[in-house]
C-alpha positions in Angstrom: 0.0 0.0 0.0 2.4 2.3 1.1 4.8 1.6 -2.1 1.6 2.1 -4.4 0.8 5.5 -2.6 4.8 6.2 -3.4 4.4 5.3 -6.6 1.2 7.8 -7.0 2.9 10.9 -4.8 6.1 10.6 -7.2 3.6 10.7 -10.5 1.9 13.5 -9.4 5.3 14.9 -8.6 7.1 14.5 -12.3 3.8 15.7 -13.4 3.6 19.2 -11.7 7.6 19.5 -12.5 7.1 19.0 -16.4 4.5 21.6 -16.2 6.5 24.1 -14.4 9.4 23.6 -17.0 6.8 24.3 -19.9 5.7 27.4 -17.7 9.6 28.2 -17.7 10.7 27.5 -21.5 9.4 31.3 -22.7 11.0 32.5 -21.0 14.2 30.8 -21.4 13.7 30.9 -24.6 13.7 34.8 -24.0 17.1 34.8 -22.3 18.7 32.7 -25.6 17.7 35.9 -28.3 19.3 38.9 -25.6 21.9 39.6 -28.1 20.4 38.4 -31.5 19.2 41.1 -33.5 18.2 45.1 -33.8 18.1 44.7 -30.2 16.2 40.9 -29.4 15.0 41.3 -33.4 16.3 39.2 -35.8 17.9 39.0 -39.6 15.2 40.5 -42.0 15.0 38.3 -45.3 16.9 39.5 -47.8 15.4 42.4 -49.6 12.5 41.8 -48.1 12.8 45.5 -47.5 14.0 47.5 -50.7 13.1 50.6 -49.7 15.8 50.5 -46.6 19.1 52.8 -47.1 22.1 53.2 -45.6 23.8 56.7 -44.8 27.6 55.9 -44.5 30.7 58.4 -44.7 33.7 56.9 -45.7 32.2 53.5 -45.9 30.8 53.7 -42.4 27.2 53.3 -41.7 25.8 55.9 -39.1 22.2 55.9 -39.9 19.4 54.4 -41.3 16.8 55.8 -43.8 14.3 55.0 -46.3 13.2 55.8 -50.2 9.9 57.4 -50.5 10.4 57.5 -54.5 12.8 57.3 -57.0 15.1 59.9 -56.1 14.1 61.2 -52.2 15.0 59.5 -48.6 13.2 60.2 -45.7 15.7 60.1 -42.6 16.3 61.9 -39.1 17.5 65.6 -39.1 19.8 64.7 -36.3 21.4 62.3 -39.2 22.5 65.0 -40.6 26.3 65.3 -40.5 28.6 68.2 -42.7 30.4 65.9 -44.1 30.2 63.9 -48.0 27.1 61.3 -47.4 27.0 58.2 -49.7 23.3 56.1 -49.7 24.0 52.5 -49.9 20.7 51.4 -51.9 19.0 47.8 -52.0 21.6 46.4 -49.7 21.5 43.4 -47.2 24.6 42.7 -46.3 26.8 45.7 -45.5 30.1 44.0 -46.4 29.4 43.1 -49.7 29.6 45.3 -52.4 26.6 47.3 -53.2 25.0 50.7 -54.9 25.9 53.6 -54.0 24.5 56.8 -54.8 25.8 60.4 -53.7 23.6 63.2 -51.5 22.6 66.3 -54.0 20.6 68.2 -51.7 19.9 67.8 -47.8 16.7 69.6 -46.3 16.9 69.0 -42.6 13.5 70.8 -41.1 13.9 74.5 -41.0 12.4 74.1 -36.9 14.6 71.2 -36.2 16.3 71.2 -33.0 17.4 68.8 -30.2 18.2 71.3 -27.3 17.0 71.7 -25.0 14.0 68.9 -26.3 14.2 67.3 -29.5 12.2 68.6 -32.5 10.6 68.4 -36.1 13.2 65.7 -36.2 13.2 64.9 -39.8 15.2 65.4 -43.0 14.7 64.5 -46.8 17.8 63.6 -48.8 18.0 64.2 -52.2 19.9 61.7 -54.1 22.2 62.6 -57.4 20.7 60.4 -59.7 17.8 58.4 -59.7 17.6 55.3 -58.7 15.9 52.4 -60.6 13.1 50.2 -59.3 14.4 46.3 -59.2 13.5 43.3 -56.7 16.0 44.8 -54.5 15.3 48.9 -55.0 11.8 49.9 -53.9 9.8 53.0 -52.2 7.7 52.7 -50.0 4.7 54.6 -49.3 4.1 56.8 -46.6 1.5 57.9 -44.0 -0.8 60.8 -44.7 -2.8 63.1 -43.1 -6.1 61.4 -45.0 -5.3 58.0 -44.2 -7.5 57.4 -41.4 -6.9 53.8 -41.5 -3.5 54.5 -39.8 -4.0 57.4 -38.2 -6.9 55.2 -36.2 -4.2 52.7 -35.7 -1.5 55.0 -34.0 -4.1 56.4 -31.8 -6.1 53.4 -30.7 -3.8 51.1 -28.6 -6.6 48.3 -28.4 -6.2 47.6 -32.1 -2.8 47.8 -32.4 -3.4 45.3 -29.4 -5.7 43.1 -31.5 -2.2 42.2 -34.0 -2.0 45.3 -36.3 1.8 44.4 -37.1 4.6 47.5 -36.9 7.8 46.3 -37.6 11.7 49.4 -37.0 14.2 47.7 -39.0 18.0 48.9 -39.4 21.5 48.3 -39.5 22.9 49.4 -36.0 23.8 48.0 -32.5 22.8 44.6 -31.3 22.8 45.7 -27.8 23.4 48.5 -25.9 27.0 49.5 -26.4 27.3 46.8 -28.7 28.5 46.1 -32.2 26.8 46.9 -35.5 25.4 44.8 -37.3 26.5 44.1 -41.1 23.1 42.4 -41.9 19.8 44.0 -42.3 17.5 43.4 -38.9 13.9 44.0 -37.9 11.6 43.6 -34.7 8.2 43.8 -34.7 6.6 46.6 -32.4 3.4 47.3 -30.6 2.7 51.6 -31.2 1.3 52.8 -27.8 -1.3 55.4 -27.1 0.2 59.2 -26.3 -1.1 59.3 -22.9 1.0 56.3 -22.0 3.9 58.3 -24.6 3.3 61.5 -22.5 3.5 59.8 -18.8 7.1 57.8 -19.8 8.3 60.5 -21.3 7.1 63.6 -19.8 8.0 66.9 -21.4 10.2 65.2 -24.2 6.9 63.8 -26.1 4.8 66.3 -28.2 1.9 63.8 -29.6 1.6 66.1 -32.4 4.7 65.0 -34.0 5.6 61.6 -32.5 4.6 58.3 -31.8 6.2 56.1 -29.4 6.1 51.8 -29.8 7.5 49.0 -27.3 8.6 45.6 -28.4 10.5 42.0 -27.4 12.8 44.2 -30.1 13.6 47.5 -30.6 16.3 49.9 -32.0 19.2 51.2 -30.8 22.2 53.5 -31.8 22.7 53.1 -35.6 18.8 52.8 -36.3 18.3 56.1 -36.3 16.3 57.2 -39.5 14.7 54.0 -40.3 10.8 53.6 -40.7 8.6 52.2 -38.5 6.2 50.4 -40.8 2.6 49.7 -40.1 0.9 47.0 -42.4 3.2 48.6 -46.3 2.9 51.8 -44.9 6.3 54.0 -43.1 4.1 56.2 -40.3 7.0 57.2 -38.1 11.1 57.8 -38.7 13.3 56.4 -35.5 14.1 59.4 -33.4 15.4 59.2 -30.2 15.4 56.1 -27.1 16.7 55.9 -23.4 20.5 57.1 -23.1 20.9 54.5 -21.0 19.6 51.1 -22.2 18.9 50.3 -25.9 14.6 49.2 -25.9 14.4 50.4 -22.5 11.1 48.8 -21.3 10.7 51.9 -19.1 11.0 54.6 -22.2 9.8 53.5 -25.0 11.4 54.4 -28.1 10.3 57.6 -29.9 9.3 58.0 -33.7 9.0 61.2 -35.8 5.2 60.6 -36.7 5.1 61.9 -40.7 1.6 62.5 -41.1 2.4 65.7 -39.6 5.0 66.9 -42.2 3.4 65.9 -45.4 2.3 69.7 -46.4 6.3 70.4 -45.6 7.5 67.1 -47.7 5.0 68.0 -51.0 6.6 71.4 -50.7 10.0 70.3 -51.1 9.4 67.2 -53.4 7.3 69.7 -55.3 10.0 72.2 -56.0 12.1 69.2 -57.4 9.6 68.1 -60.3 
């Protein structure tokens, strides 16, 4: 009797272990992807993103950005550097050899600023020749003022809830203080409401010109410029993060939201055609 009640009590025993150890293997499995990716992202398929850029001097990537047509990229205006800027078009891989195309024009924001708060952080790039549209060269299209679809999304945190995807993609550090990386990465992102942007955040948020999103991934240092893509649509450019920790749980990490600047973007795209 006493062996078959044994017998019973260690069953019931292995049972409630097993369990626990499913219980435990997210998390674990958490742990194992700290230092793979954008920050916990992983490698994007190849060219599954033509529209991505990357801004190098002297064959050294420092930010990210993105083709909104056949001869403009949308990018940060504190990516702007006074220095000669080549665009590394429909590239994966940084180390291998790809297009390059040369800077003609740079219109950073004519309000930018980034003391003592940053603001209007945005800048269009225009290229010196245009590029050509291929499998691995692409624009994408971008948020407007008129798109209520979108606009509904970034402002109602229970459908973004409900699995509307956002994705950040880009070509910087895989962890906080980190190395770059040479391969294209993405992480998908959940955009959050501006009250909850406004109460991390504080003073630094102005809801009329940014959205903020949270994620297992996230960008960091080197990210800067990139889209954050919601459904084929960019709807924010990567701004600013926590100084402290790359995806910072705590501060969420801040896009330039473009509906807000498509008057100013017709107006220079405009005087182009």
């Amino acid at each position: 009797m006493l062996l078959r009640i044994s017998l019973i009590v260690f069953f019931i025993m292995t049972i409630i272990s097993l369990l626990l150890l499913a219980a435990l293997l997210p998390n674990l499995t958490f742990s194992a992807h700290v230092n793979v990716g954008i920050v916990n992202g992983k490698e994007a398929k190849p060219h599954s993103r033509p529209y991505m850029v990357s801004l190098q001097h002297n064959g050294q990537h420092f930010c990210g950005g993105f083709l909104i047509s056949d001869e403009f990229v949308l990018t940060a205006g504190h990516c702007f550097i006074d220095r000669a800027v080549t665009v590394v078009v429909g590239a994966h891989d940084l180390r291998r050899t790809n297009a390059k195309v040369g800077v003609k024009s740079y219109y950073r924001h004519p309000f930018y600023s980034d003391k003592p708060y940053i603001r209007n952080d945005i800048m269009l790039l225009r290229l010196e020749k245009k590029v050509k549209k291929s499998k691995k060269v692409n624009w994408i299209s971008i948020s407007k003022k008129t798109d209520d679809k979108w606009i509904s999304i970034l402002e109602n945190t229970t459908d973004t809830e409900a699995g509307i995807a956002c994705s950040v993609a880009g070509w910087g550090l895989l962890k906080t203080k980190g190395k770059v990386s040479t391969r294209l990465m993405e992480a998908r992102v959940k955009v959050l409401s501006d009250r909850t942007c406004e109460s991390k955040w504080r003073q630094h948020y102005v809801a009329s010109m940014m959205i903020c999103q949270i994620g297992h991934g996230g960008t960091c240092q080197g990210d800067s410029g990139g889209p954050l893509v919601c459904g084929k649509t960019a709807v924010g450019i990567t701004s600013f993060g926590s100084a402290e920790r790359c995806n910072n749980p705590k501060l969420p990490n801040v896009s330039t939201k473009i509906s807000s600047y498509i008057p100013w973007i017709r107006l220079i795209v405009g005087k182009t055609e």
